[in-house]
N, C-alpha and C positions, 0 to 999 in steps of 0.2 A: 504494500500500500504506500501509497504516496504520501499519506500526512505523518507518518511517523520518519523517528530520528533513527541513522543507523550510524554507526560507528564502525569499526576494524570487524570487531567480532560482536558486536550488539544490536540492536534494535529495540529501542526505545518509543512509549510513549505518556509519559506523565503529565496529569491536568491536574487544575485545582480552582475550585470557588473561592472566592477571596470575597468580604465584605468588610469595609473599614465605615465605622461609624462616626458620627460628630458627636461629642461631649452633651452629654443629654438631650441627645437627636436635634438636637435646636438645626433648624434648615438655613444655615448662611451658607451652602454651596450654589448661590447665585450668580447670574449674571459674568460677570468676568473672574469671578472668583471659581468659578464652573469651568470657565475656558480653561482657565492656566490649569489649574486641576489636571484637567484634562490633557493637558498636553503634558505634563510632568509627568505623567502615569505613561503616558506613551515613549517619552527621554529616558526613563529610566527603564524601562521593557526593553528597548532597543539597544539599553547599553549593558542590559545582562543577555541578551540573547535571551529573550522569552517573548514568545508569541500571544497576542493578546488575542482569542477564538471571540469573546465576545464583552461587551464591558458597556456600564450605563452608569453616569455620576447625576443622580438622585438629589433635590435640594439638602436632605439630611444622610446621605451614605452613599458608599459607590460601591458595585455590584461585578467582579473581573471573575471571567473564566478564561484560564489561563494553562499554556503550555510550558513546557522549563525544560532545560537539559538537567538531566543526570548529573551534571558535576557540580548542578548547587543544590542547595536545601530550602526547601521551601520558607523555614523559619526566618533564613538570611534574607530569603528576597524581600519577605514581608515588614521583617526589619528595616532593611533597605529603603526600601517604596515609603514605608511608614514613617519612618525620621525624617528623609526627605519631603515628602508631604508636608508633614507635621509644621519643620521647619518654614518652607513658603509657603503656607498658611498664615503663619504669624506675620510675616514682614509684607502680606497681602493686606491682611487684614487690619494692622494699624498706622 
């Protein structure tokens, strides 16, 4: 199959739901705060090598089904994704 990762001697295909929520769901992922979002979710996908299958940013949470290679961990990307987020959120936001 086509959508899967192969390697030397492997063949891989690892996905994951991902849901990141706002601090007591309060809905400020508006407007332009919804773009950059959005595009930071995409800068960071594309610089770990993970395929985004399908993903929606929600006034209050964003919703990622998502591919990864094998040589990361999922907790790392989330990490990852998260701090970075987390970070341009704040310096969005005030």
């Amino acid at each position: 199959m086509s959508d899967q990762r192969r390697g030397s001697h492997t063949v891989t295909r690892l996905t994951a739901h991902l849901v990141w929520v706002t601090k007591y769901r309060y809905p400020v992922l508006k407007g332009e705060i919804q773009k950059r979002c959005r595009e930071l979710i995409i800068q960071i996908c594309d610089a770990e090598d993970v395929k985004i299958l399908k993903g929606v940013v929600s006034k209050d949470h964003v919703h990622m089904h998502i591919e990864y290679p094998p040589s990361k961990s999922i907790s790392d990307l989330v990490r990852r994704a998260g701090l970075f987020h987390c970070r341009r959120g704040k310096t969005l936001s005030s």
